[in-house]
DSSP file (Angstrom, degrees, kcal/mol; ACC not computed):
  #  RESIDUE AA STRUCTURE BP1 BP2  ACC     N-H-->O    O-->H-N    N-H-->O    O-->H-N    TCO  KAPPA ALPHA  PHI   PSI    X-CA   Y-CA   Z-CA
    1    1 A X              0   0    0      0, 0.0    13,-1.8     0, 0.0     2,-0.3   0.000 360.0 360.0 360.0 141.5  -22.1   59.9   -4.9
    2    2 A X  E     -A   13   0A   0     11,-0.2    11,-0.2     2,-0.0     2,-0.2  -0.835 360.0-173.6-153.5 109.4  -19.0   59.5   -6.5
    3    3 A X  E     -A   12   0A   0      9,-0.9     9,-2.1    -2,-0.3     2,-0.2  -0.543   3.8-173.4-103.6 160.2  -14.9   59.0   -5.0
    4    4 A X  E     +A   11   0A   0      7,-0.2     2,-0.6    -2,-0.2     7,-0.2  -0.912  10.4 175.9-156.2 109.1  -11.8   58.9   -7.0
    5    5 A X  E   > -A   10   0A   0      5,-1.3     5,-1.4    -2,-0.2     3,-0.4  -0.812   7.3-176.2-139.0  99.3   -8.1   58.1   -5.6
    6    6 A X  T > 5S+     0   0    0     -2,-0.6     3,-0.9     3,-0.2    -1,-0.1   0.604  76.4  71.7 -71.9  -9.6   -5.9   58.0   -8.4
    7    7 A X  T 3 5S+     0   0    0      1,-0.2    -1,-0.2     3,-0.1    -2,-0.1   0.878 108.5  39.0 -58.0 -42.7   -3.0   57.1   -6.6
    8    8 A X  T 3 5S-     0   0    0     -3,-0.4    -1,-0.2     2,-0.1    -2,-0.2  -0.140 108.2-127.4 -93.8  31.3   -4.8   53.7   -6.3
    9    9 A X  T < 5 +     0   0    0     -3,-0.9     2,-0.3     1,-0.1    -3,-0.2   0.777  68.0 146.3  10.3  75.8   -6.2   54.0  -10.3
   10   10 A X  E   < +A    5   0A   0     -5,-1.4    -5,-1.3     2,-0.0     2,-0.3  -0.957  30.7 172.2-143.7 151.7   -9.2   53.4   -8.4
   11   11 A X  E     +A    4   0A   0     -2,-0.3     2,-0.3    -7,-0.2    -7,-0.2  -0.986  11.6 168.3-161.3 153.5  -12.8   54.6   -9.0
   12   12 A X  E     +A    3   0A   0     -9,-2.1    -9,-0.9    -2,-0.3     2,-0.3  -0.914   3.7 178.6-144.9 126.2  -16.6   54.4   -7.9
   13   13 A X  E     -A    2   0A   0     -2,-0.3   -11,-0.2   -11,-0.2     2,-0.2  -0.924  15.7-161.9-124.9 166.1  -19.9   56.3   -8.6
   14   14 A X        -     0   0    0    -13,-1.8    16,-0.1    -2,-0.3    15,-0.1  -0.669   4.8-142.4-171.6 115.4  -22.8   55.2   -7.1
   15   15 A X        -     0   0    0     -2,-0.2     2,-0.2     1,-0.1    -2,-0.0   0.415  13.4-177.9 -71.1 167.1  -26.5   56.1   -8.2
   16   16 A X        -     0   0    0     10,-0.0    -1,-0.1     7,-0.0     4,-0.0  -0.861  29.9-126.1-170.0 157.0  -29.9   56.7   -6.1
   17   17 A X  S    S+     0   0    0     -2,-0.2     2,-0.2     2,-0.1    -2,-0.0  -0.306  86.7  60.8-118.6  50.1  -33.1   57.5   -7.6
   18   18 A X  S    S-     0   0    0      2,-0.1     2,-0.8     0, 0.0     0, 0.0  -0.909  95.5 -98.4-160.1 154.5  -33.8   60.2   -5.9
   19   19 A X        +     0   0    0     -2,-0.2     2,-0.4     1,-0.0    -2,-0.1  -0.531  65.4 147.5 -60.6  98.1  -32.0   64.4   -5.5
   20   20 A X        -     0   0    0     -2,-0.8    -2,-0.1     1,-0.1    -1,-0.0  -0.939  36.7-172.9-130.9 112.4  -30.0   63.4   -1.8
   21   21 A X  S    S+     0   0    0     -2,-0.4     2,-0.6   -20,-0.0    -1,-0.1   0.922  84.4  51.5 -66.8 -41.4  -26.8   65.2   -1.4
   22   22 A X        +     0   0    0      2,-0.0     2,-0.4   -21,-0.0    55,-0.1  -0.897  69.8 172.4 -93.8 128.5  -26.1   62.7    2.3
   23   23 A X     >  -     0   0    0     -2,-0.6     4,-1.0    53,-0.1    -3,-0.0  -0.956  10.3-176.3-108.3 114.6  -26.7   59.0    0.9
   24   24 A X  T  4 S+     0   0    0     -2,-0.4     4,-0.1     2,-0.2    -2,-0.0   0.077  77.0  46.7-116.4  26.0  -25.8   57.1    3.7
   25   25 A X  T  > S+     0   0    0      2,-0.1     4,-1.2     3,-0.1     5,-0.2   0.091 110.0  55.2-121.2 -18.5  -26.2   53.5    2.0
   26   26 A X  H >> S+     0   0    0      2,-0.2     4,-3.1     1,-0.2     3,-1.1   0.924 107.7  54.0 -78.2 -33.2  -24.4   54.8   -0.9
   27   27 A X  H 3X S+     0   0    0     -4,-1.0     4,-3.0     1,-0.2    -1,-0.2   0.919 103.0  49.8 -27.2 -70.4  -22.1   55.4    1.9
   28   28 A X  H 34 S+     0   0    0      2,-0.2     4,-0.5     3,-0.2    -1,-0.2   0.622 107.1  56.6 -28.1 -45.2  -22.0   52.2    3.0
   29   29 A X  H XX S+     0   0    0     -4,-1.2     3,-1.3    -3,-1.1     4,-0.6   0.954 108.4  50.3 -71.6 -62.6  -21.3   50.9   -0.6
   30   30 A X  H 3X S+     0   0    0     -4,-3.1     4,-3.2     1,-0.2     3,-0.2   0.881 111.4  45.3 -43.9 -54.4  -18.3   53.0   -0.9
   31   31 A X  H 3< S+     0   0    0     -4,-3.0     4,-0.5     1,-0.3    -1,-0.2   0.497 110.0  47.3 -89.1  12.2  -16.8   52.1    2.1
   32   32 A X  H <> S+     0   0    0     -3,-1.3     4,-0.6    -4,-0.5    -1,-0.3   0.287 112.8  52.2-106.4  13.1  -17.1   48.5    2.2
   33   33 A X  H  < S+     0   0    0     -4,-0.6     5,-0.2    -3,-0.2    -2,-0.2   0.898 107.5  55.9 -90.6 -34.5  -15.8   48.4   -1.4
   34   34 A X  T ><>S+     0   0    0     -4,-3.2     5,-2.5    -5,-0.2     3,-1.0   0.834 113.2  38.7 -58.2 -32.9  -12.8   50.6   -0.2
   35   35 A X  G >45S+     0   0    0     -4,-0.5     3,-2.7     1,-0.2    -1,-0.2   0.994 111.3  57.4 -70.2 -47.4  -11.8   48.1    2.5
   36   36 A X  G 3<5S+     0   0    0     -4,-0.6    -1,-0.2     1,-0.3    -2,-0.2   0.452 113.7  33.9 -69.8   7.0  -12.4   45.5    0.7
   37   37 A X  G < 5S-     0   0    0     -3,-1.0    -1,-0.3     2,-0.3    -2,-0.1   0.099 109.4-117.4-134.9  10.0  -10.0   46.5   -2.3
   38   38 A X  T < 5 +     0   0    0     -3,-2.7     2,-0.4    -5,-0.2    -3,-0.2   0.968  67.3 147.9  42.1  50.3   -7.5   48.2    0.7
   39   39 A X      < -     0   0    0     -5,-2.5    -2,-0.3    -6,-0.1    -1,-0.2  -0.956  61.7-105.9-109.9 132.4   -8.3   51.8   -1.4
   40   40 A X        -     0   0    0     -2,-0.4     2,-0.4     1,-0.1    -5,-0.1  -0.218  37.0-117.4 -66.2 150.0   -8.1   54.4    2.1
   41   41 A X        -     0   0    0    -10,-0.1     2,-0.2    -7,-0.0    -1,-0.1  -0.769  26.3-113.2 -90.7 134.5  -11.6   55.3    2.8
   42   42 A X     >  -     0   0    0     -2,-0.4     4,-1.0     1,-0.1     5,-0.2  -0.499  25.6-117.0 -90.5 154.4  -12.2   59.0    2.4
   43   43 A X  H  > S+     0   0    0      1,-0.2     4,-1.9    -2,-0.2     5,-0.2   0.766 108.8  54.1 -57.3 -28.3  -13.1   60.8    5.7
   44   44 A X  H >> S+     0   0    0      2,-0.2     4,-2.2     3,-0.2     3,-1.7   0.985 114.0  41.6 -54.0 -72.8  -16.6   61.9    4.9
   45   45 A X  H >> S+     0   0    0      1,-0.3     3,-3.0     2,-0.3     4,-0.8   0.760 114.9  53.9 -47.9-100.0  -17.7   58.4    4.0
   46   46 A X  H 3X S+     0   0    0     -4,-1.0     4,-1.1     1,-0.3    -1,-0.3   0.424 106.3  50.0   7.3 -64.4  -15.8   57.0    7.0
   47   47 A X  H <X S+     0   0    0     -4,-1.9     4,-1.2    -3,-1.7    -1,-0.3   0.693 114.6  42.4 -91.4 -27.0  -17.5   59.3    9.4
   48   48 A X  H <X S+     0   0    0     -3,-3.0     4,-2.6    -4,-2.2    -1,-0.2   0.934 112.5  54.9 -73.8 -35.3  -21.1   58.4    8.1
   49   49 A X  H >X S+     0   0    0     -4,-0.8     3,-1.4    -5,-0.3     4,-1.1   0.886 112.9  44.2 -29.8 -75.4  -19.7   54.8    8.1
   50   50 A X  H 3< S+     0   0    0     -4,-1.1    -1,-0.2     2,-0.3    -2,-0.2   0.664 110.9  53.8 -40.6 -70.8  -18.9   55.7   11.9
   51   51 A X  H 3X S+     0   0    0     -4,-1.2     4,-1.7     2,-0.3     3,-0.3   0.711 105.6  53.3 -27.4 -64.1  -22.2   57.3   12.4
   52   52 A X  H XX S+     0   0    0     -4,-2.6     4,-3.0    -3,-1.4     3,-1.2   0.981 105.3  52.0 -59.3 -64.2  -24.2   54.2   11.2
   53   53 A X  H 3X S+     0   0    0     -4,-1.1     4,-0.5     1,-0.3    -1,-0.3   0.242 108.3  48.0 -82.8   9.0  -22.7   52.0   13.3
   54   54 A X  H 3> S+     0   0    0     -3,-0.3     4,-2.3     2,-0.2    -1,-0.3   0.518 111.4  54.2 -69.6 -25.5  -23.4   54.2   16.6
   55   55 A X  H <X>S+     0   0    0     -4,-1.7     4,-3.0    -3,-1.2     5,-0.5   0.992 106.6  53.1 -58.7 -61.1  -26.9   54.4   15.3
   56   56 A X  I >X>S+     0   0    0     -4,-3.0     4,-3.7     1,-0.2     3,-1.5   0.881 110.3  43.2 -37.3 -73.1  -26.7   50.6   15.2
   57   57 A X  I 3<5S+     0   0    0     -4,-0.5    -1,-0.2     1,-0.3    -2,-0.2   0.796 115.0  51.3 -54.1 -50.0  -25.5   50.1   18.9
   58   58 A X  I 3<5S+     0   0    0     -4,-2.3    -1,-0.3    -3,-0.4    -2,-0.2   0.795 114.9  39.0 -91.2 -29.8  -28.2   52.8   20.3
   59   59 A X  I <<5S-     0   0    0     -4,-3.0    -1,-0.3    -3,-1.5    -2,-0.2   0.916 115.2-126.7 -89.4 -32.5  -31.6   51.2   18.3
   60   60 A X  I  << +     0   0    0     -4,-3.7     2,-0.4    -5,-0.5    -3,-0.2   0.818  60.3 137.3  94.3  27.5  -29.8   47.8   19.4
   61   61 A X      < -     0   0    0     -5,-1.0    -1,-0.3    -6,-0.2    -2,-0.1  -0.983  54.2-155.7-124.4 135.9  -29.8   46.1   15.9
   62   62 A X  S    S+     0   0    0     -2,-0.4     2,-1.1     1,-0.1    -1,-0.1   0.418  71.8 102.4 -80.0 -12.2  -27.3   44.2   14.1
   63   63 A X    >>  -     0   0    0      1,-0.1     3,-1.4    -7,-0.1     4,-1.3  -0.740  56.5-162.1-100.4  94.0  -29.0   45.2   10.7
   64   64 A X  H 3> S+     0   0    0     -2,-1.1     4,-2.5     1,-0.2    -1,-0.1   0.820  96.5  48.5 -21.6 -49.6  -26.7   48.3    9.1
   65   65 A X  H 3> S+     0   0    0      2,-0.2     4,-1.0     1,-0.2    -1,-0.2   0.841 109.3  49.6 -66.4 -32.4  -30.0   49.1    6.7
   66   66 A X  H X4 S+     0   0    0     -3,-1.4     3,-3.2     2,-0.2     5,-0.2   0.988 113.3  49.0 -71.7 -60.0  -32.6   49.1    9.8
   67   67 A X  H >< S+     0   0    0     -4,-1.3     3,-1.1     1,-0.3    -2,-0.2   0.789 109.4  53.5 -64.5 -30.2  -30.1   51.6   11.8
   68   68 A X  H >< S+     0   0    0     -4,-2.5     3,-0.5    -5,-0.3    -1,-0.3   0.820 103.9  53.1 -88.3   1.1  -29.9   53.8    8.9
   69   69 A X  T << S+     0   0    0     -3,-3.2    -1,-0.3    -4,-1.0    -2,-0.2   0.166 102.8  54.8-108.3  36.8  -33.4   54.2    8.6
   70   70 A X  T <  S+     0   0    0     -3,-1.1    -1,-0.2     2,-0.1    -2,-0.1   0.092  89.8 112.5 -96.0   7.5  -33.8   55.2   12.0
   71   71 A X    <   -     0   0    0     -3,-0.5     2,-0.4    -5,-0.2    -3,-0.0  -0.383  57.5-153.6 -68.3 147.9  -31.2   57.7   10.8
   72   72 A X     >  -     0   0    0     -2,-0.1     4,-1.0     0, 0.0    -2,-0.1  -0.890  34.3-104.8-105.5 158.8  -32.5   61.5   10.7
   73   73 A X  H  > S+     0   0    0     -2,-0.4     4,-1.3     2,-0.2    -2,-0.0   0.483 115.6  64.7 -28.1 -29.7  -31.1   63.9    8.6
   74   74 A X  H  > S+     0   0    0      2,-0.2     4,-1.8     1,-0.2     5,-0.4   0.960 102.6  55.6 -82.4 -65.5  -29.2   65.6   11.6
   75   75 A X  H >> S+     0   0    0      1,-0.3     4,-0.8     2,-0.2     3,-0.7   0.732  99.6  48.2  -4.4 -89.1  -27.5   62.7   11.9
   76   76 A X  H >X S+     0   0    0     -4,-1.0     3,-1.1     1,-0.2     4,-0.5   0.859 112.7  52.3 -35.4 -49.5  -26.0   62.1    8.6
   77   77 A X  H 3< S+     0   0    0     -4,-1.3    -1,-0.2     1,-0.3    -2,-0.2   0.535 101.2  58.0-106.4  15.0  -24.7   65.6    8.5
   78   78 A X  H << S+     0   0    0     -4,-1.8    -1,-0.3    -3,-0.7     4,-0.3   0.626 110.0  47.8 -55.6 -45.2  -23.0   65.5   11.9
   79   79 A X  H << S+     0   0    0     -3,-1.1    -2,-0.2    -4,-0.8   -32,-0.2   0.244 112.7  43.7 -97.8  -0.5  -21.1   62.6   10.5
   80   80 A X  S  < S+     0   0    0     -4,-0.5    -3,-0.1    -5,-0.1    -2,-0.1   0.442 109.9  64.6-117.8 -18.9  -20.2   64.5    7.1
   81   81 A X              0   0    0     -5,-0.3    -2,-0.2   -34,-0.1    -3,-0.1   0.756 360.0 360.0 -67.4 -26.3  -19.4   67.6    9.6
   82   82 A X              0   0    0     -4,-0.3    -3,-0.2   -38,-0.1    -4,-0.1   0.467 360.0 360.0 108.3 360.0  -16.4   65.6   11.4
């Protein structure tokens, strides 16, 4: 998974070891590096961001990683749907 905002000469890719078009931790990577470097978060990533952290509130865990692997697939691509 891989963003680009050259307005900010800013860039990221970020690997998995396996074929998954929805990464939702690479997600996760992307958008805390984008707040944290105040580069706008692009809306896909946002909205899985979004996603995660309803997931979180509904299993009732405070651990990002646990909620997203209680994620299904439908999920994820609900949140990359808008």
């Amino acid at each position: 998974m891989a963003f680009a905002n050259p307005e900010f000469q800013f860039s990221i890719a970020v690997t998995v070891n396996k074929l998954n078009i929805v990464s939702a931790a690479s997600a996760l990577v992307i958008h805390t590096v984008c707040k944290t470097l105040g580069v706008p978060v692009p809306s896909h990533i946002h909205n899985m961001e979004t996603r995660a952290r309803e997931i979180m509130r509904r299993e009732k865990t405070n651990d990002i990683f646990s909620a997203l692997k209680a994620a299904s697939a439908s999920d994820f691509a609900q949140a990359l749907s808008g």
